[in-house]
Structures are given as C-alpha cells and as structure tokens.
N, C-alpha and C positions, 0 to 999 in steps of 0.2 A: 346518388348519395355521397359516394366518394369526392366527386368535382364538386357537391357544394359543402362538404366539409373542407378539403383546401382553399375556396375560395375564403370560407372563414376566417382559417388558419393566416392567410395571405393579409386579409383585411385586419385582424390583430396586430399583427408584424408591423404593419402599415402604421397603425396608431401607437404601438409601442415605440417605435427605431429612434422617438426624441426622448424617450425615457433611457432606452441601453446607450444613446450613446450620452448622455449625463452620467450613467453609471462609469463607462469608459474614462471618462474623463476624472471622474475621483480615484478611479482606479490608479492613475495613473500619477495624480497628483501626490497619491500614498505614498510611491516607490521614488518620487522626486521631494518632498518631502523630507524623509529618512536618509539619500542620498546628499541634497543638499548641507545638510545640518553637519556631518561627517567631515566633509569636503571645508566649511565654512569655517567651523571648530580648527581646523587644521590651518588655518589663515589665507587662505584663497581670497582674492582680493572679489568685491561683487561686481565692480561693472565691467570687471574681464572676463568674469562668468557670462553675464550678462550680455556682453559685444559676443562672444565665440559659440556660443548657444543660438543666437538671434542667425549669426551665419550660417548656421548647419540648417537653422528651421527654413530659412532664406533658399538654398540648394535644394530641401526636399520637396517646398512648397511650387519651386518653381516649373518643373515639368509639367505641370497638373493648371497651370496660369494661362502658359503660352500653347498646352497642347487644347483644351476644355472651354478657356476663356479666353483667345486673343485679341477677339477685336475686343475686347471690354477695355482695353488700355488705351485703345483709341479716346474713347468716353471719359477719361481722368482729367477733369477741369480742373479748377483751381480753387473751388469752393469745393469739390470732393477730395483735392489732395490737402486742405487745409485740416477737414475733420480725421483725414486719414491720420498723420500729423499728431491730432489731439487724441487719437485713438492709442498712439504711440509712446505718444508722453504721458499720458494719465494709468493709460491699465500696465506698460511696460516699466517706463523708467520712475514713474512716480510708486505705484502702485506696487509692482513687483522688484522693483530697487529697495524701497522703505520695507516693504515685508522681508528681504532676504536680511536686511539689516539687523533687525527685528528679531530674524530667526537667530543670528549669531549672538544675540547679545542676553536672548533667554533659551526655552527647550522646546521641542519640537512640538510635545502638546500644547504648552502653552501658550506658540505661537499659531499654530492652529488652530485653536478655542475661538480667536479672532477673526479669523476667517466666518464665523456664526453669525458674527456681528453684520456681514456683508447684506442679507437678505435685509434687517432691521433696514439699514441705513439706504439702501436702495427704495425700499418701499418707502419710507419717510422722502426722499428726493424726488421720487418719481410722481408722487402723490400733491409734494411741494410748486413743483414745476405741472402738474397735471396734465402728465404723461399719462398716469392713471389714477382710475377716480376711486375712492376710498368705498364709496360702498355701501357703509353699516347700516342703513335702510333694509337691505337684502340678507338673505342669511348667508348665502356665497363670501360676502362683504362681511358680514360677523366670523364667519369660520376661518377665513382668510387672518384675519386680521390674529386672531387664537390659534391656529396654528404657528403664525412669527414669532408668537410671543411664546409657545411650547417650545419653538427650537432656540428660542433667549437663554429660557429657564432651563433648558437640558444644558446649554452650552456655561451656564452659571453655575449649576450644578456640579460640572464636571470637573470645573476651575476652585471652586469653593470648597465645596464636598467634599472630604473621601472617606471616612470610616474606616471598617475592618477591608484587610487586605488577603491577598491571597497571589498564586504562582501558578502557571500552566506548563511553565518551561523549569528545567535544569541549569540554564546558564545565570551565571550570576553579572549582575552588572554593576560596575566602580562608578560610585556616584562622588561626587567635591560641590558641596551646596555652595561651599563658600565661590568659588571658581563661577557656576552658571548663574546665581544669581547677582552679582557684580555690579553690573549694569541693567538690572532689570529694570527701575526704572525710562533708561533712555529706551534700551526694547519696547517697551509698553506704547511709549510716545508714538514712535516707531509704526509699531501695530497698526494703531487707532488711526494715523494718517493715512498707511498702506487702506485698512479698510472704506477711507470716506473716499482715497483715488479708486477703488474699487466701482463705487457709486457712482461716479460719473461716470467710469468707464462702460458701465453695462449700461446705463441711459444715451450715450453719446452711439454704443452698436446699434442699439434700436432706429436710432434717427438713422446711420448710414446706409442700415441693410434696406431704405426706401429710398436712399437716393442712388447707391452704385450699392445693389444687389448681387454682386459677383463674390463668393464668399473664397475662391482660389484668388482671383487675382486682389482682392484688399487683402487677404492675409500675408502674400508675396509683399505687395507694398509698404505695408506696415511693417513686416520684418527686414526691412530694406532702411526703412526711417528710423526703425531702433536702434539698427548695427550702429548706424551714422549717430545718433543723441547719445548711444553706452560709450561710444569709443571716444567722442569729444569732450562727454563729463568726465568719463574717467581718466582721459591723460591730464585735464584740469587739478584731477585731486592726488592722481597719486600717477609719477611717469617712470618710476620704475621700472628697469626691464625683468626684476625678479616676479613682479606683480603681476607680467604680464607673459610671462612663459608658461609653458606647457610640458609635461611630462608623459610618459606610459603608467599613469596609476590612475585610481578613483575617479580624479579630476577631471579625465581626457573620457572616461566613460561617464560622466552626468553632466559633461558637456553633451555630447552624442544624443542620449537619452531626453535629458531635457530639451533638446532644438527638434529632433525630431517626432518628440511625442509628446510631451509636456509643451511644447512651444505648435507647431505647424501643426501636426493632430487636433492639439486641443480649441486651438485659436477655428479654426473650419468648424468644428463640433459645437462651440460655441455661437460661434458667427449665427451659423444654422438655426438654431435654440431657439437663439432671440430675435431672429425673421420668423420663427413659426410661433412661438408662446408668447414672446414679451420677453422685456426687460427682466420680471423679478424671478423668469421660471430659472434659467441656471444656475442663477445665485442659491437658489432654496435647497439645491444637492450638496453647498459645502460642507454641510453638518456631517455627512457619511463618510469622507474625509477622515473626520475624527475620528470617527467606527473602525476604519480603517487602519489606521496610524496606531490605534490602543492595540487592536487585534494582535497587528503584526510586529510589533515591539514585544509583546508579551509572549509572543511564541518563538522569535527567532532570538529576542534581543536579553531577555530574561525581565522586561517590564512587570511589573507588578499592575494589579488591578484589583480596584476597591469597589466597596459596593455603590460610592457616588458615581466613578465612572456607569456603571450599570442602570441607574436609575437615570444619568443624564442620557445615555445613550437610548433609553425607552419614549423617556419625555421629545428626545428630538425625531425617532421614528413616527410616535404620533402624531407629534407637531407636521412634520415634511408632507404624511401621508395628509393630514385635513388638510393643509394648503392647496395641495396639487388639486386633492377631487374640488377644491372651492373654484382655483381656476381653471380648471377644465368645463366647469361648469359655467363659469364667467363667457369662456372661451367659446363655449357653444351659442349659447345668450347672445353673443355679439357677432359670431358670422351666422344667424338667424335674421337679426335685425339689419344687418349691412344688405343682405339680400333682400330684405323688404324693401329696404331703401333704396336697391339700386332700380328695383320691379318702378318704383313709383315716382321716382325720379324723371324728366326728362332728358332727351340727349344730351343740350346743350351743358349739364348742370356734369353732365357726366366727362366731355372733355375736360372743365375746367377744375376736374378733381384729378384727371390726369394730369394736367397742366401742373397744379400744385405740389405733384409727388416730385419734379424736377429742379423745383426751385428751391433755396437755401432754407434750412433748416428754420432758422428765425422768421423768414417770412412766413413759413408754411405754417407757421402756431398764428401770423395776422391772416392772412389768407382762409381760415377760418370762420371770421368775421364780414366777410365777401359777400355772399350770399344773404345774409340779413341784413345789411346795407342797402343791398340793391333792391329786393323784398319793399323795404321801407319806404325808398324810395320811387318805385314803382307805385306804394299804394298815394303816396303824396301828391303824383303826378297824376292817379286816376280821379283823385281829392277834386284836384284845382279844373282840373278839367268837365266834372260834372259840373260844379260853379261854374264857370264858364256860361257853360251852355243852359244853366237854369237863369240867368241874366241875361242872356241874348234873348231867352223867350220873354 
C-alpha cells in the first residue's frame, strides 16, 4: 500500500513540475519586477541593463550547455542559428527592451496589467497563423476561449476599477502623479509593442523546440546573441561611459538577479513549457504576476489596495484556472489521436514526418500538404490505368 501510494505521489509530481515551474517563473518575475522599476526610476540606462544581465545569464547558462548538451552545438546550422537570432531580437531586445521602457515611463502595475494582454494576443497569432486551431465546435475550444477573455476582464478590471481602498502595511508611500504619469502615453505605446513582440516570440519557441530541442544549449545561444544586439543598439543610442558603468548598489544586484534567474532560469523554464503544452500555456501564468506584485507592494512597500484590484484578481484566477483544464484537456485529445495515427499509419508515412521535423520552419507548414498530393495523385494514376486496361480489352 505504501509503494503504491508513492508511486501516486511520484506520478502527480510528474504531471504537476510544468505547473510549479510556471509558478517559479512568476515568482521571480515579481521580485524583478519591483527591482527593475527602482533601478530604472533612478536612470539606469536599459540596454546596459540589458547587455550585463544577458552576460551573467550567458556564464550561468553555460556549464549546463557544454557539460548536459555538447554535441548539440555540433547540430547549429544556419537555419537553427537564424530563428535562434529571431528568438533574440523579438522576446529579448524587442520585447523586453520596449517593456523595460514602458516600465520607466509608467508604474509597475500598470505596466504589468500588460503583460495580461500577452495570452489575448498570442492566441489571436497563433490561431492566425494556425499554429493552433480555435476550436469553438468543442467545449475545450468554448472554455478555452472564456477563460482568455476572464483573465482580459480581471486584467481591465484591475486597470480601470478601483473603488474603496484599504492598507495591510504601516509604511507609507510618497506618491508625485504628476512625475509618473508624464509620459504615460509613450509608456502605453511602449507596452502594447513589448506585448505583440511577446507573441511572436512564444510562437517562434514552439517552432524551434522541434527543430534544435536542446533547451541548455539555445538558451546559452540566444543569450550570447543578445549580449552582442543590447551592446551594438546601445552604444548606437547612447555611448556614454556614465550609462554604462557600474557600481556596489541596487543596480549591480538586479543585474545579478535578473541574468541569473529572471534571464537563464526563466528562459529553460520556459523553453521547457512550450515543448511540453504549446505556445499559449506559459503565457496564460502572467496574470499571477500581477497577484504578485499587488501582494507584495502592499505589505513591504505600503501599496494600497482596492476592491477592483480584488475582483480583477478573482476574475483572472477563474479565468487561468478554465483555461488550463480546457488545454489540458485539448492536450490529452491530441496525444490520444497522434497515437491512433501513428498505430495506422504506415512506416514509410512515418520517416517522412521525421524527415519534416528537420527541415525549415516554413517548409514544414508546406510539407503538410505532402501526403494529400501524393494520395491524389496515386489515385489519378490508379484512374488512368484501369482505362487503360478496360480499352485494351
């Protein structure tokens, strides 16, 4: 009885470790988050955050590449190092450039609220490009779709809303509205681009984790291609050597923090995800983020919280939680049928889908169309051939 309650125990673990380490990764995002904003406020310039961060993620990523994954760098063509690349510039220097921007020019929740937006605008891309398919025939495909739109509505909520307020903590906090909203406008702009380079970027992991499945050595790679794109825009815009110095304060610890945890941590955690769920599952934990960031502001920082917060925070738990079970449920549905399909498949059908997982991203969406080509043309050829032979007779 004992060995097959651990065995249990064991098999839960098993199906949970992509859920805690989504949690981990919010987790983490909170305390980077609150750090950055501090650090930013104080004029830190971003893509020297950005280059020295990427370096540190670069050092920590790298023992785990060359010790775990060596020969896989054998394997780094030139169609794998191009999406690596675009993996670099869209989720790093676009994506994470524009939002740090973003975050300097409005406030922490407010630039987090945006991040909500990530799951919306992914599903709309991914759905667009039919990466995945929308569904709403099925109830999975209905719930799915009402949960995105609950964690919209809590994420509007949260931004819109606020009613009566209230205090958890003693400290009090010096607020200058005129000061943080300034630039809210360009913030905003900011935001909304960070969120749509978001979307490609969680669509463009999906495609790579099938072509170089190696989630230590792309994440070495890519942190290798940022250093080099943070440090070339940035001496572009600004070559200051004040912009680009370093001190024993704040700075030199959310550099630390973020390359090693926020950056290399999260990037594998990630990676991971979206080879196991898909594209839209990692994105769907940003809402907790928020959960996060209010919590923790309110009790260390003296944040205040209202009953909108409260209400958006309920609406986005509902929302996250019907999402998940819709594709979990998706999730089963489809390694059910891939196993049908491989049962009644022949071999030959079966190379030529391994064949396809190595070939360039674009091909592999025509490569698709392979098989019912050939189908077609097979039966075309059985066509002419019975003619044939009813004419001969």
């Amino acid at each position: 009885m004992k060995e097959m309650k651990m065995e249990e125990i064991k098999k839960k673990l098993k199906r949970s470790n992509v859920l805690i380490g989504m949690l981990t990764v919010q987790a983490i995002a909170t305390g980077l988050q609150l750090l950055s904003k501090v650090i930013l406020s104080k004029g830190t310039f971003v893509f020297a955050l950005m280059a020295y961060r990427h370096v540190v993620a670069t050092l920590c990523i790298a023992p785990f590449a060359f010790i775990w994954e060596r020969d896989s760098l054998k394997k780094v063509t030139w169609s794998v190092f191009f999406w690596l690349f675009m993996i670099a510039l869209t989720g790093i220097i676009m994506a994470m450039g524009l939002f740090y921007y973003g975050l300097r020019d409005t406030t922490a929740t407010y630039a987090t609220n945006f991040l909500n937006l990530i799951p919306i605008v992914t599903f709309i891309f991914s759905t667009v490009l039919r990466v995945e398919k929308l569904r709403l025939k099925t109830k999975a495909g209905k719930v799915k779709l009402i949960g995105a739109m609950l964690c919209l509505a809590g994420a509007l909520t949260i931004t819109l809303y606020k009613g009566k307020v209230f205090h958890i903590s003693h400290h009090n906090k010096h607020q200058n509205s005129s000061k943080d909203h300034t630039n809210m406008v360009r913030g905003t702009i900011f935001l909304i681009c960070s969120c749509m380079s978001y979307g490609c970027w969680f669509l463009i992991q999906a495609k790579v984790s099938k072509v170089f499945p190696y989630k230590y050595s792309s994440t070495f790679i890519i942190c290798v291609i940022a250093t080099i794109q943070s440090v070339v825009i940035g001496l572009c815009i600004d070559r200051r050597k004040v912009s680009w110095k370093l001190g024993l304060n704040l700075q030199l610890i959310t550099i630390f923090y973020s390359g090693a945890l926020a950056t290399a941590a999260t990037f594998c955690l990630i990676s991971w995800a979206v080879a196991r769920r898909g594209p839209t599952y990692p994105s769907m934990f940003n809402p907790l983020s928020l959960i996060f960031i209010a919590i923790t502001e309110a009790a260390f920082l003296g944040e205040e919280i209202s009953i909108g917060s409260l209400i958006g925070m309920f609406l986005i738990i509902v929302g996250l939680y019907s999402f998940l079970r819709a594709k979990s449920k998706e999730l089963t549905v489809r390694i059910e049928s891939d196993a049908v399909d491989a049962e009644a498949s022949p071999p030959q059908n079966e190379g030529m889908h391994s064949i396809n997982m190595e070939i360039p991203i674009l091909a592999r969406e025509s490569a698709k169309f392979q098989s019912p080509i050939q189908t077609q043309e097979a039966k075309e050829s059985n066509v002419s051939s019975k003619i044939n032979k009813l004419t001969e007779k």
